[in-house]
C-alpha positions in Angstrom: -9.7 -0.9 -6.2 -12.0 0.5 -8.5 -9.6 1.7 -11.2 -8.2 -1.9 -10.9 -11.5 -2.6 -12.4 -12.2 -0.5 -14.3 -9.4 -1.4 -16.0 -9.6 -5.3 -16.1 -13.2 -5.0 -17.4 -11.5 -2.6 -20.3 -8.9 -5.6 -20.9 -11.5 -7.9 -21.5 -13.5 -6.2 -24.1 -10.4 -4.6 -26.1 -7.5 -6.8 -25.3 -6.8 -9.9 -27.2 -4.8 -11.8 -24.7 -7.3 -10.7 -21.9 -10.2 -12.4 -23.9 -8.1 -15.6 -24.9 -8.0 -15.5 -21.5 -11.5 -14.8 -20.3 -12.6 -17.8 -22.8 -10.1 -20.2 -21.5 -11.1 -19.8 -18.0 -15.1 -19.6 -18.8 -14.5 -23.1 -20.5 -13.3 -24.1 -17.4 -16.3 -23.2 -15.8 -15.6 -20.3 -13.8 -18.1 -17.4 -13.1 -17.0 -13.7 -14.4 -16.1 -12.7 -11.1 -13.2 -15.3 -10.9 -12.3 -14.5 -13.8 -11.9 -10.9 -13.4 -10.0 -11.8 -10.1 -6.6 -12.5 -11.9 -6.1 -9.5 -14.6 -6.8 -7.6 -11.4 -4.0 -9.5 -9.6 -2.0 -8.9 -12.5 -2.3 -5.4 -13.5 -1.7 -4.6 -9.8 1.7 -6.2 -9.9 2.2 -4.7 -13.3 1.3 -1.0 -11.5 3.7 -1.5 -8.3 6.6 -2.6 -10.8 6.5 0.4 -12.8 9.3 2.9 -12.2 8.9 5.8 -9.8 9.9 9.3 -10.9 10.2 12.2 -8.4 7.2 14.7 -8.4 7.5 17.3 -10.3 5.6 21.1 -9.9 2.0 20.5 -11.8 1.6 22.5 -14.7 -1.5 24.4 -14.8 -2.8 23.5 -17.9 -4.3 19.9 -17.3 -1.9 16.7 -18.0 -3.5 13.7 -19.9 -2.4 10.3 -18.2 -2.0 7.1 -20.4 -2.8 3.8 -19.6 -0.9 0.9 -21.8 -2.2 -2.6 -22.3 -2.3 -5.6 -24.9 -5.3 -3.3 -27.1 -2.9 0.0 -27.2 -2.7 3.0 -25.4 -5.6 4.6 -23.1 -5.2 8.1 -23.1 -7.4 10.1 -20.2 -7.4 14.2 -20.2 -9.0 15.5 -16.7 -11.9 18.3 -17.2 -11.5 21.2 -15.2 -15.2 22.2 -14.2 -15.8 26.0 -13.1 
């Protein structure tokens, strides 16, 4: 749930679409949370809808993971901490 967030509140500062959105809606006189309700909605159907691979073995170096949307690619690298 958070990530679902996490990334609707990215959508809304970066992506174009998102905010055309986020204004329509706010001019409709919705609060933010409302508003945020829907990308989540959205992004969660967009997630399950996404083609499964099988697992493969992990490398042991770390992988970076990247998250697509209106604004571009995210990319996120995991930290190993020792």
């Amino acid at each position: 749930m958070h990530a679902l967030h996490l990334i609707a509140v990215y959508r809304l500062r970066y992506c174009t679409r998102t905010r055309a959105y986020a204004n329509r809606r706010t001019a409709e006189g919705l609060i933010k949370p409302e508003i945020i309700r829907c990308p989540k909605r959205y992004i969660a159907r967009e997630l399950y809808h996404t083609p499964r691979r099988p697992r493969r073995r992990q490398p042991s170096n770390p992988q970076t993971v990247t998250i697509r949307c209106g604004a571009g690619p995210i990319a996120i690298t995991p930290t190993r901490t020792t």
